[in-house]
N, C-alpha and C positions, 0 to 999 in steps of 0.2 A: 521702563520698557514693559510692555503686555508680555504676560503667558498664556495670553490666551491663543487655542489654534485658528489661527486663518483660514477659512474652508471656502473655497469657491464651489457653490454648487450648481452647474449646469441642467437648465430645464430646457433647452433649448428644442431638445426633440421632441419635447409636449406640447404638440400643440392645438389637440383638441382631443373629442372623446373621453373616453374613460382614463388615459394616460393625464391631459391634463388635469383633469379629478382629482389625482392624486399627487399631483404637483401642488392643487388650492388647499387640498388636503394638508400638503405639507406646511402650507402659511399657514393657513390657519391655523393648526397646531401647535406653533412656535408659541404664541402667547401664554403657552402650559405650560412652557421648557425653562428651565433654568437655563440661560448661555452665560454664566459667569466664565465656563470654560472654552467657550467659542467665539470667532466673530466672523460672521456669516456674510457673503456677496453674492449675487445672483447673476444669470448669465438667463435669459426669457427670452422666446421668440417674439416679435413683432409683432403686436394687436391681439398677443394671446391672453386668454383669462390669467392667467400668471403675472402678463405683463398690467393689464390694469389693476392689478390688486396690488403691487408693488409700489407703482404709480400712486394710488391714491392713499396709500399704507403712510409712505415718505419714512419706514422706519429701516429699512435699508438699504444701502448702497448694490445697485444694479447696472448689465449692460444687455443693450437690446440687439438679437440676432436676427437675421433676417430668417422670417418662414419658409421661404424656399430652402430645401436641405441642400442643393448645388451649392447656391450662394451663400451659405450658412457654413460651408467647410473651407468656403475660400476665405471669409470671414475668421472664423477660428483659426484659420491659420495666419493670419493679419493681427488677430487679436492677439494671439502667442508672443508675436514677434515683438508689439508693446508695451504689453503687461505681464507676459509672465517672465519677464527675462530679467525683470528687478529683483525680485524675489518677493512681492507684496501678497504671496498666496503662498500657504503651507501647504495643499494639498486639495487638489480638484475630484470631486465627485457627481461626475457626470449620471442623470438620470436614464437607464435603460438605453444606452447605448455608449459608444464612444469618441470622444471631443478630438478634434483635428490640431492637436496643438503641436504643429510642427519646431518650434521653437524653447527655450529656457527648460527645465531640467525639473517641474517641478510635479510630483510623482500623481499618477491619476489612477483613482477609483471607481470602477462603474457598474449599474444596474445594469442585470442581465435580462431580457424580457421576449428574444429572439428565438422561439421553442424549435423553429424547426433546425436551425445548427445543430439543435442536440438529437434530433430522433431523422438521421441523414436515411432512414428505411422509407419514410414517406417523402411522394412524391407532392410536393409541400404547392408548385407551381403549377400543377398539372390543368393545362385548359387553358392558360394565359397563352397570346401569341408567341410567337417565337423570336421578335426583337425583344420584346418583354422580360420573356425567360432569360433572356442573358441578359438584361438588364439587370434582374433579379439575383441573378447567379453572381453579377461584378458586386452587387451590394450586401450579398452575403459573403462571399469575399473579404471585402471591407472589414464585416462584423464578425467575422471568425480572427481577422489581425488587430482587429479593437483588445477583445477578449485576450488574446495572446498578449497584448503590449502593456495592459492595464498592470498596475501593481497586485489590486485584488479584483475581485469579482462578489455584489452583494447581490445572492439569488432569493426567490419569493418560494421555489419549488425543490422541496428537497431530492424528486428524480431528477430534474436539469445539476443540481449540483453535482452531484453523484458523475453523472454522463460525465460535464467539464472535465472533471478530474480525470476520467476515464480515457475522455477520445480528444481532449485538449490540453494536458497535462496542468490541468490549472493546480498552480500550488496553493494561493491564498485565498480561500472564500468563506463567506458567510452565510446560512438560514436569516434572514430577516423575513417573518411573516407578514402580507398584508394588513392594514389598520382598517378597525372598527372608528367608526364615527362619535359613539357612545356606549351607553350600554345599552341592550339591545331591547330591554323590555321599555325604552321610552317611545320605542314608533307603535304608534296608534293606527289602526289597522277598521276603516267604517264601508268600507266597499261591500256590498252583496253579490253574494255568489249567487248567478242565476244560466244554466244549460242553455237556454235560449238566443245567448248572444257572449258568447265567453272570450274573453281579449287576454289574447298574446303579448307580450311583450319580446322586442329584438330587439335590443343596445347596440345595435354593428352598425357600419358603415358597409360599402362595397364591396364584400369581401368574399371570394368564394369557398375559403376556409369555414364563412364561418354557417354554410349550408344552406343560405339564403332562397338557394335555387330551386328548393323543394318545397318550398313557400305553398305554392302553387296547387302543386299535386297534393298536399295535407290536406290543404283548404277539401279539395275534390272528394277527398276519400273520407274524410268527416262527412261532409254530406249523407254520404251514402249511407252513415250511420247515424241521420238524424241531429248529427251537430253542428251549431250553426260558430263556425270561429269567424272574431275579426284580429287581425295582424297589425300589432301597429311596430314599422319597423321606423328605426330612427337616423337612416342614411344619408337623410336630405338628400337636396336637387341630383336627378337622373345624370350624372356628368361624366362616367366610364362607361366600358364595353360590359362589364356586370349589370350595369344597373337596364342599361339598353337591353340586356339578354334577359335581367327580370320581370319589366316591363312586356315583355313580348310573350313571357309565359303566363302572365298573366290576363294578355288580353288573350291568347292560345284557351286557356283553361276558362277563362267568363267569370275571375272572382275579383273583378276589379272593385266591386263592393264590400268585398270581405279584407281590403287591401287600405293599411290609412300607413303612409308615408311621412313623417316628419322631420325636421330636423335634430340632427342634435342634441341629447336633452344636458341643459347647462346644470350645473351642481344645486341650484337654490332649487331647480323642479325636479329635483329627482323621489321626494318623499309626492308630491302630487302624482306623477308620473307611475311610480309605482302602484299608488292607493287606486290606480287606474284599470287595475288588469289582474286576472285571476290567474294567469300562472307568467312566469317566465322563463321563456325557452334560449338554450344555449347549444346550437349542433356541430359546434367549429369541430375538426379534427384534432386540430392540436392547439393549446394554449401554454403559454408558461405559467397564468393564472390568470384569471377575473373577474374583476370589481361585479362584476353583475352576480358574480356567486356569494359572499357575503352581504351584497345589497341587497339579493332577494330574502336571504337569513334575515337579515337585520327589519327589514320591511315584510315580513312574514305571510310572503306569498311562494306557493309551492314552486320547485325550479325543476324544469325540465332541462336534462341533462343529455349530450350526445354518448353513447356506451363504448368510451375509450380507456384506455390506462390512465392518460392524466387527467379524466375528472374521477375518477373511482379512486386515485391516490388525494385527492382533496377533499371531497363530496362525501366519502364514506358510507351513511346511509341516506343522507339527507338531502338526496334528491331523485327523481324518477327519471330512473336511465330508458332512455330509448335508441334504434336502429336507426340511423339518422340518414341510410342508403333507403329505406324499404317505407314509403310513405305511408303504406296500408299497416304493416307490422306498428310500426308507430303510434297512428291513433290508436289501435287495438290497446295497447299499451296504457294510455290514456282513458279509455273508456271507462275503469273502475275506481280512477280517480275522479272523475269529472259525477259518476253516481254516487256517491260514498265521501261524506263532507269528513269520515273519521279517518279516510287514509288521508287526504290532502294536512287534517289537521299534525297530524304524527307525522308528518314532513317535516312538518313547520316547528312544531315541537325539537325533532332532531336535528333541524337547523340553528335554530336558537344556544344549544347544546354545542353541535360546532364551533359558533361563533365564539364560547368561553377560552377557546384555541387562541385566541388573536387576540395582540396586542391593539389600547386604545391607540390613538394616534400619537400622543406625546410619547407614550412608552418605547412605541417604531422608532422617531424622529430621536430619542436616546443611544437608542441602539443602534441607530445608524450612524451618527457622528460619531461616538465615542468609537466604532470601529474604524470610520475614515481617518481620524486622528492618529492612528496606530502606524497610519503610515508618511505621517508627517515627515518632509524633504528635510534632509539632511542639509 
C-alpha cells in the first residue's frame, strides 16, 4: 500500500491570463520536485493552457472542467458525488478559489487571490451596472463561504492574511510567496530606450480595477509634455461594457495610434513581450498580488506602480509609485524617469534585489504540498 499523499489539485478556475501562468508554472516545475511523497491528479478547465500541457505531458492522471464557471460548479458538484465519495483523494487543493464539492468528506485546501473580500472599505464594483453589482456581490458571497469552509487558506500576501484572520476568523493559513521562473540575472535585456516612442505595457484584461480607463487621458497629457507613449494593452477582442467604454475614450481623446490592443500574452511570449517595452505599468486599486510585478523584476524593465497600501507592502522601493486618479500628476511623476537612464536603472537594480525574496518555483510547489498534506482526511 502507498504512503504516498493523494492530492488532487484543482486548476479549474485558471483559465487564462496571468492566473493560468501560474498554474503552467506549476507543471512545469514539477519535473524539479521530488514526489516520492506525493501523488498528484489534476482537475483543468476545458481547452485551457493547463489542459493541453497535461494532454500532451500523458505523465499525469486528469479531469477536464468545463470553462464556464456556472457549469463548472454543477460539475464539481457531479464530480464530488463520483469520485470523492471512495476516498481515492487525500486531500483537494483548490487554486485561488474554492471547489463545489458538495459531496464525500474529503477535507479541501484553497488559494486565496480575491483581494477585495479583505479590504471591504473599497468600493471594489463601483461603475459596473446594477444587475452586475449583485451579480458580483452573490459571487463574493460564494467566496467569503469558500474561505470559511476550506480546511486552510494558502495566501501570496501577508496583509490578506493578517485581514483573514481578523474579519474572517480564519484559523489555519499559510505565507506561500509567489515563484521566480529562475534566477533572475539569466533574462537578457537588448531593447533600446529611446523618448520618442516609449511603449507601456498592460498585462489586464477588462477590468476597471485595473485603471485601464485612464489610458487615454495619460496618452493626452504626455503629449503636452512632449512625450510620445504607445500602450500596448493585452485585453484582446472589445467584448464587455469596459472595453466598449475604452474604445470610445479613445476615439473621444484621438489616441487611437498611440493605442495597440493584443491578445493575451501566452507564457512562451512573455520574455519577447517584455523585451518589448520600456516600462510597465500596474494602476489596479487593489490586488492580492501580481505576476506582472516580479516579471517586470525578473525582465528588468522599470514598473510603474498605482500609490496604494498593497503595492508599497510588496514593491518596497522598487518601483515608481504613481496617482493613478490624477493623469497630469502621473506623467509628472514619470518625467525624470523617462530623462535620467540612472533612476530607471536603480529600479531595476532594486527589483532584482526584491526578487531574492522569492522562492524558485520548485521551492513554492514544496511548500505548498507539504502544507496541503498536513491536512490529509482522516
Amino acid at each position: 500500500m502507498s504512503n504516498k499523499t493523494k492530492i488532487l489539485v484543482n486548476f479549474a478556475k485558471l483559465k487564462k491570463g496571468g492566473g493560468q501562468n501560474v498554474a503552467l508554472n506549476f507543471l512545469n516545475g514539477l519535473c524539479k520536485v521530488n514526489l516520492d511523497k506525493f501523488e498528484l491528479s489534476f482537475i483543468v478547465a476545458d481547452n485551457s493552457g493547463p489542459h493541453v500541457f497535461l494532454q500532451n505531458s500523458g505523465e499525469f492522471k486528469y479531469f477536464v472542467a468545463p470553462s464556464n464557471s456556472i457549469y463548472c460548479l454543477f460539475w464539481e458538484a457531479l464530480f464530488s458525488l463520483r469520485k470523492l465519495r471512495s476516498g481515492r483523494f487525500d486531500v483537494i487543493y483548490t487554486y485561488f478559489g474554492y471547489s463545489f464539492f458538495l459531496f464525500g468528506n474529503t477535507f479541501q485546501v484553497s488559494g486565496s487571490a480575491d483581494s477585495n473580500l479583505f479590504y471591504p472599505e473599497v468600493d471594489f464594483w463601483k461603475g459596473e451596472p446594477a444587475l452586475k453589482r449583485c451579480f458580483r456581490w452573490l459571487v463574493d458571497k460564494y467566496r467569503i463561504y469558500g474561505l470559511k469552509k476550506s480546511e486552510a487558506i494558502i495566501f501570496e500576501n501577508p496583509d490578506m492574511q493578517k485581514k483573514g484572520k481578523n474579519i474572517f476568523g480564519l484559523k489555519f493559513t499559510k505565507l506561500v510567496l509567489p515563484s521566480i521562473t529562475g534566477n533572475s540575472q539569466m533574462a537578457k535585456r537588448t531593447r533600446l530606450f529611446s523618448k520618442d516612442n516609449l511603449n507601456i505595457l498592460l498585462l489586464c484584461g477588462w477590468q476597471r480595477n485595473k485603471g485601464i480607463l485612464k489610458v487615454p487621458e495619460i496618452i493626452v497629457e504626455a503629449k503636452k509634455q512632449n512625450i510620445n507613449l504607445i500602450f500596448t494593452l493585452t485585453a484582446g477582442k472589445v467584448n464587455c461594457a469596459v472595453g466598449v467604454e475604452f474604445k470610445a475614450l479613445v476615439d473621444e481623446f484621438g489616441v487611437q495610434k498611440n493605442i495597440n490592443i493584443v491578445d493575451p500574452v501566452k507564457k512562451e511570449d512573455l520574455a519577447a513581450t517584455y523585451n518589448k517595452c520600456d516600462f510597465v505599468m500596474l494602476l489596479s486599486k487593489l490586488e492580492s498580488f501580481s505576476n506582472n510585478i516580479i516579471e517586470a523584476w525578473y525582465y528588468k524593465v522599470p514598473l510603474i506602480v498605482a500609490n496604494e497600501s498593497w503595492s508599497k507592502a510588496i514593491c518596497n522601493n522598487a518601483a515608481i509609485y504613481v496617482d493613478r486618479e490624477n493623469p497630469e500628476v502621473l506623467v509628472s511623476a514619470l518625467c525624470d524617469y523617462i530623462e535620467h537612464s540612472e533612476l530607471r536603472n536603480e529600479k531595476i537594480r532594486l527589483g532584482i534585489l526584491e526578487l531574492e525574496k522569492y522562492p524558485l518555483i520548485e521551492e513554492r510547489i514544496i511548500q505548498e504540498l507539504n502544507y496541503v498534506s498536513e491536512f490529509k482526511t482522516i
